[in-house]
Legacy VTK file of the C-alpha trace (Angstrom):
# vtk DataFile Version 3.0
C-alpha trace
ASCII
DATASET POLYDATA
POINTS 325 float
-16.808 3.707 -20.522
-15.171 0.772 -19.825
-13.764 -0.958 -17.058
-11.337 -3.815 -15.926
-11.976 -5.453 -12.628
-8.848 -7.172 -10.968
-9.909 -9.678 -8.744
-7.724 -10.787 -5.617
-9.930 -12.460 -3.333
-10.017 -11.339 0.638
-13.109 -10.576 2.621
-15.162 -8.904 -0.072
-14.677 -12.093 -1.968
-15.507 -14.674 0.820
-18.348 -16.368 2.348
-18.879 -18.765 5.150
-18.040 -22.370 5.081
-19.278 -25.480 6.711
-17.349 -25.230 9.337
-18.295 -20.948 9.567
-14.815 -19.794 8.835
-14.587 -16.970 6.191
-13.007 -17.988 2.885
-12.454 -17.064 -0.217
-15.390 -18.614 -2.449
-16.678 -15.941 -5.065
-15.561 -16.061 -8.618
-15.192 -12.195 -9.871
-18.243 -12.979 -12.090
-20.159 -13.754 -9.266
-19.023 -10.946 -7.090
-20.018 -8.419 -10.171
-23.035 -9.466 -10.323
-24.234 -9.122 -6.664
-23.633 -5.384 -6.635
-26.880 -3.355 -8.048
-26.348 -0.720 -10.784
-22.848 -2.033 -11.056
-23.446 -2.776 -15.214
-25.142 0.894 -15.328
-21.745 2.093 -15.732
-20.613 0.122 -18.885
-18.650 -2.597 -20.055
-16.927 -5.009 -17.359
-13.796 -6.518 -18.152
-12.810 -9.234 -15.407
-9.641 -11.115 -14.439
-9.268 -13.036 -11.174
-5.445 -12.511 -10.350
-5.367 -14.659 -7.139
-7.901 -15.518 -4.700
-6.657 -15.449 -1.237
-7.031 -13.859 2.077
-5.279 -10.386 2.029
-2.561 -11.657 4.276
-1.601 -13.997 1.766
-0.747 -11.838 -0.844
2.877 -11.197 -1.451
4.522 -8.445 -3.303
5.153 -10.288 -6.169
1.347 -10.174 -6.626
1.451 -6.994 -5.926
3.613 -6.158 -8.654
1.820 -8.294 -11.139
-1.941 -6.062 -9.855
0.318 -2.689 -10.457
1.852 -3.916 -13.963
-1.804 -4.872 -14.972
-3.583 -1.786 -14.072
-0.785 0.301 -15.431
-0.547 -1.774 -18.750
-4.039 -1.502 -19.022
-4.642 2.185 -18.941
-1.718 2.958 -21.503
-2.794 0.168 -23.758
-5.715 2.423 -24.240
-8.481 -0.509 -23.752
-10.281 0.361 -20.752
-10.797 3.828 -19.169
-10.862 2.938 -15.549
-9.239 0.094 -13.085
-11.084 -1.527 -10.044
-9.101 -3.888 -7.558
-10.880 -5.767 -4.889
-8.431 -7.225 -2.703
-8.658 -8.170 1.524
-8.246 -5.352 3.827
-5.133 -6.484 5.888
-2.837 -5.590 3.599
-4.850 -3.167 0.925
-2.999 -0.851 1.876
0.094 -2.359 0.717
-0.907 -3.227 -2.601
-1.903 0.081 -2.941
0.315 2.025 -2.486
2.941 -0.060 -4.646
0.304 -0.010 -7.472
0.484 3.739 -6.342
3.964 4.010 -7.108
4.436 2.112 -9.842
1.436 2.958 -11.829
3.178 6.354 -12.897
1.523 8.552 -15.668
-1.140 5.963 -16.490
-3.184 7.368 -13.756
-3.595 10.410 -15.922
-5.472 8.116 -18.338
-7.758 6.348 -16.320
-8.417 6.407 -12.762
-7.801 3.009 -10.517
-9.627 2.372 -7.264
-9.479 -0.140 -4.961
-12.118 -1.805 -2.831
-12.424 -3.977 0.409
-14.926 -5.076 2.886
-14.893 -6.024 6.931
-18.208 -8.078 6.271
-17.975 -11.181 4.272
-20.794 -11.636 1.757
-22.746 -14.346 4.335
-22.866 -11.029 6.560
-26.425 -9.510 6.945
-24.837 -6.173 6.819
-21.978 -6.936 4.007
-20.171 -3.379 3.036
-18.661 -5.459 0.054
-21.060 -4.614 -2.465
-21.624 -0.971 -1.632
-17.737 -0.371 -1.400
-17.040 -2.188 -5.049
-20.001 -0.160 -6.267
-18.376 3.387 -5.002
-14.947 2.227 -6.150
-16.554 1.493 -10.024
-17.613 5.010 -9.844
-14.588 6.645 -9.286
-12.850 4.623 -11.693
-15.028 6.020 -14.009
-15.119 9.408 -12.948
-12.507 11.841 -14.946
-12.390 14.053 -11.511
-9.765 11.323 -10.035
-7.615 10.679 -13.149
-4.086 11.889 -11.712
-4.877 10.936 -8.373
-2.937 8.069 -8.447
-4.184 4.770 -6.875
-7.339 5.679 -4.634
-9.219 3.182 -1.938
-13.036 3.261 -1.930
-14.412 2.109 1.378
-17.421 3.084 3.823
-18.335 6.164 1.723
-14.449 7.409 1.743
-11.874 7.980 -0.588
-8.391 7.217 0.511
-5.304 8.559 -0.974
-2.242 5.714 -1.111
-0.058 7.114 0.854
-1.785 7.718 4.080
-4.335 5.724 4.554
-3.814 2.764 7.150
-5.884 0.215 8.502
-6.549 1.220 12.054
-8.635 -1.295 14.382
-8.926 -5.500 13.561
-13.291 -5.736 12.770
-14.528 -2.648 12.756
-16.219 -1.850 9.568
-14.728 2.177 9.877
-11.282 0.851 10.325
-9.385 2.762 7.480
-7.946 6.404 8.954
-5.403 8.636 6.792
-3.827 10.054 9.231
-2.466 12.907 9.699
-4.496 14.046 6.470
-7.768 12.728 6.406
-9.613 11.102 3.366
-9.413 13.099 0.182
-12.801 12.605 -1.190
-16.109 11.174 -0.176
-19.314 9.456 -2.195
-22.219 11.799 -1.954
-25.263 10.969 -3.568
-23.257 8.168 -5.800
-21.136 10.311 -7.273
-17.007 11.408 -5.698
-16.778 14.837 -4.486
-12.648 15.493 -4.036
-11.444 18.040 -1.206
-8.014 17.350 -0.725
-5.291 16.531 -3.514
-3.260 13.109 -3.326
0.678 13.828 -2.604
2.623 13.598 -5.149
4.580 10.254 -6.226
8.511 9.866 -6.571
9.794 8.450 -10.504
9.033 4.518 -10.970
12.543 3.192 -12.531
13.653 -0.590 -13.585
13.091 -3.835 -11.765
11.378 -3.786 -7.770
13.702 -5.444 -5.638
11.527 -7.409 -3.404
14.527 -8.676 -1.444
13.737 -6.055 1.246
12.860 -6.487 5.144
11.099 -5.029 7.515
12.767 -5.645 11.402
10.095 -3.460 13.987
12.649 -2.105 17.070
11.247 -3.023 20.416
13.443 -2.284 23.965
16.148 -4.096 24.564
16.562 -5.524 20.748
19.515 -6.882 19.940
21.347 -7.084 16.305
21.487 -10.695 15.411
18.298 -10.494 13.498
20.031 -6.957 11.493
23.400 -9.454 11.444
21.603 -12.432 9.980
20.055 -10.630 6.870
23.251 -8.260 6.163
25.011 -11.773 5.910
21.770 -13.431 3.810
23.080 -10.266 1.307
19.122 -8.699 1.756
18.992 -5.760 -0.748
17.516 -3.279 1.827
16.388 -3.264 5.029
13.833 -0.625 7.074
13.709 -0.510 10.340
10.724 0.704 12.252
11.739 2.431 15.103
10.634 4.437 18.447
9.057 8.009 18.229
11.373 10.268 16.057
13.321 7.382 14.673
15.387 6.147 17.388
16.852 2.587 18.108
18.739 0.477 20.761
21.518 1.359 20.544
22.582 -2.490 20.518
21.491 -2.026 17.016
23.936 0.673 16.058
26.950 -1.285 15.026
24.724 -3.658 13.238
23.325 -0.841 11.112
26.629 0.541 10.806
28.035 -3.030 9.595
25.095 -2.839 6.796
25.493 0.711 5.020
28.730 -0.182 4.990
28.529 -3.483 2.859
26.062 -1.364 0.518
23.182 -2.139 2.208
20.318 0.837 2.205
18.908 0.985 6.029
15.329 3.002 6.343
14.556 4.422 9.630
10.235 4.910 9.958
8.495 4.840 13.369
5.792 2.895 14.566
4.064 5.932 15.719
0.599 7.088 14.113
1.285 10.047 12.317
4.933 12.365 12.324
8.126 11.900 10.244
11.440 11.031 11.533
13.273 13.324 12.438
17.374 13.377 13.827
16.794 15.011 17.488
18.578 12.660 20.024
22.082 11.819 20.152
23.550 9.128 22.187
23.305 5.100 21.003
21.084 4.596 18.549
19.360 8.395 18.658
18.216 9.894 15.412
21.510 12.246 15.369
23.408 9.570 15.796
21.564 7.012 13.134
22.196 10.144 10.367
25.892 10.110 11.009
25.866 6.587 9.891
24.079 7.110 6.627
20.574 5.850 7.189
17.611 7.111 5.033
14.198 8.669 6.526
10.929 7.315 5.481
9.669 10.642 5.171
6.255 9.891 6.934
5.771 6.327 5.755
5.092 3.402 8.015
7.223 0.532 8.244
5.088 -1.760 5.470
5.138 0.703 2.822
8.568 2.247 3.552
9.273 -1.247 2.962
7.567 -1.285 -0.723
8.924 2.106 -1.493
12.564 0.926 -0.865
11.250 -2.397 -3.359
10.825 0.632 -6.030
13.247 2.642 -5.034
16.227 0.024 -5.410
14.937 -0.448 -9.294
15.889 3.255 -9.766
19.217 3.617 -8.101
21.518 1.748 -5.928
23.562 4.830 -4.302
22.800 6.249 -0.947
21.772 9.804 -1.637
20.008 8.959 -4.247
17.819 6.779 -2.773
17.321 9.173 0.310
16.740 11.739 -2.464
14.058 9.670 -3.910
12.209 8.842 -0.318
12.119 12.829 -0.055
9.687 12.758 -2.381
8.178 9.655 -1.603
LINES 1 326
325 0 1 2 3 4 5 6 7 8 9 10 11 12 13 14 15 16 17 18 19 20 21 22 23 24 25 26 27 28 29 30 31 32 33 34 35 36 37 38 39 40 41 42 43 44 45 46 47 48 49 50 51 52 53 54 55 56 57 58 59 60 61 62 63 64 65 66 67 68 69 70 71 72 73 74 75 76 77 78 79 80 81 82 83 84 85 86 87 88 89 90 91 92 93 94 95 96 97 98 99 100 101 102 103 104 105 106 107 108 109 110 111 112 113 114 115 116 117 118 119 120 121 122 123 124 125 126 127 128 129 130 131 132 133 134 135 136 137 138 139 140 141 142 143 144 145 146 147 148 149 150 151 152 153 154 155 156 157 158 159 160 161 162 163 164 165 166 167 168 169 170 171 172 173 174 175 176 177 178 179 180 181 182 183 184 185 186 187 188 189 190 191 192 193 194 195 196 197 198 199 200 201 202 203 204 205 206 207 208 209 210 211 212 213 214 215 216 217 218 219 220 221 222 223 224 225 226 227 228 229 230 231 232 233 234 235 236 237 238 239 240 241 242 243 244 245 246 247 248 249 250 251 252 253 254 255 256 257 258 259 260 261 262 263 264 265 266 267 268 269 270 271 272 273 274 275 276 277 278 279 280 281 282 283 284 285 286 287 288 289 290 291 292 293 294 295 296 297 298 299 300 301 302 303 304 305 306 307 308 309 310 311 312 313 314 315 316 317 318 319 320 321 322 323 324
């Protein structure tokens, strides 16, 4: 059994500095070998893709930790994936290794773990949570799971789980389902199957923004990327999917100049749905054209538009491809 270890830095890689900030300061070696019973499961393979804080990673990283796992399960090499990465934006990363990682999950599982404790941290969660996500790399129970996050005894399916409060160690909630599995005894026990992913196609677009609708919003910001010639936008609206209604011509403006506009919500758990008419209500967003995010927040609608856009450029078909997403 053998597995490959992608190393990204954040938290689970860091330690205090002389001036008792947090940084990243572990080489993946060095990380390995601080977690007990870790070489009990085989061979290691190790690459350090970046080593930054988790806010710093972009999606073009992304993309390169997705391509890597993916190429690395169909090459036929390794059996398993592991990615540590930083926890503000795990979520990100995996769910657009999620997406794009395809059939190679049916190979090989690939798990992903973080920690809220830096290594100088009497009570560091690192070590534990790269342990659990090792295991169910190896384990042949979450091949076809798709990309899975290991953390505080959980497992975390891509596509709901969110990071939910700014220290605490039990900050990772999948709401509205819940995790899908849990460590017991060292070993993953699965309850609850992972939803099931929309087709990867060509290039991701990662010329796609993210504008979060707040009262009283204007369109200049809308205005100023239509005319930058973004490839997508998503907005992330009020409740159902509702805007201000200053917005609406904006919007318009864009879906007409073949620009795809995604409607999500900033609320917790629901999808959008078209209820309310009037400026900028969810009836009234539908007759223009937009697309629903089917569930997903604003960050990964965001990513899943990046994918989306490498399969197909027309309007139903990319809101045919979010209703699966």
């Amino acid at each position: 059994m053998t597995l490959l270890v992608l190393a990204t830095g954040g938290t689970i890689a860091s330690r205090l500095d002389e001036h008792g900030a947090v940084v990243p300061a572990v080489a993946p070696a060095d990380l390995l070998a601080a977690v007990p019973g870790l070489d009990a499961l085989g061979p290691l393979e190790v690459e350090e893709v970046a080593r930054v804080n988790g806010w710093n990673i972009d999606p073009a990283t992304m993309v390169r930790v997705a391509e890597r796992a993916r190429a690395a399960l169909l090459g036929g090499g390794v059996d398993g994936v592991v990615v540590t990465h930083g926890t503000d934006t795990v979520e990100e990363t995996l769910y657009l290794t999620d997406l794009l990682a395809g059939e190679a999950t049916d190979r090989g599982a690939i798990a992903f773990a973080c920690a809220m404790r830096s290594g100088s941290d009497v009570a560091a969660d690192g070590p534990r949570n790269l342990l659990h996500a090792a295991v169910v790399a190896a384990a042949p129970a979450a091949r076809g799971r798709g990309a899975l996050l290991c953390v505080n005894d959980e497992i975390h399916a891509a596509r709901w789980v969110t990071k939910t409060d700014t220290t605490n160690v039990s900050t990772f909630r999948s709401p509205p389902a819940g995790p899908v599995g849990a460590i017991e005894r060292g070993r993953p026990r699965f309850f609850l199957d992972t939803p099931a992913r929309p087709p990867r196609g060509g290039d991701v677009d990662l010329d796609v923004a993210l504008l979060k609708a707040y009262s009283g919003m204007g369109d200049r910001l809308l205005r100023h990327l239509v005319d930058g010639d973004v490839s997508g936008v998503v907005i992330e609206g009020t409740g159902a999917g509702n805007v201000p209604g200053a917005l609406v011509p904006a919007i318009e403006r864009a879906i007409g100049s073949g620009v795809p506009v995604v409607i999500a919500s900033r609320c917790w758990t629901g999808r959008t749905v078209p209820i309310y008419g009037g400026p900028g209500g969810g009836v009234t967003l539908d007759g223009l054209g937009v697309i629903r995010s089917n569930g997903l927040n604003g960050p990964k609608a965001r990513l899943a538009l990046m994918v989306a856009l490498g399969v197909t450029r027309d309007l139903d078909g990319l809101r045919a491809w979010f209703a699966d997403a």
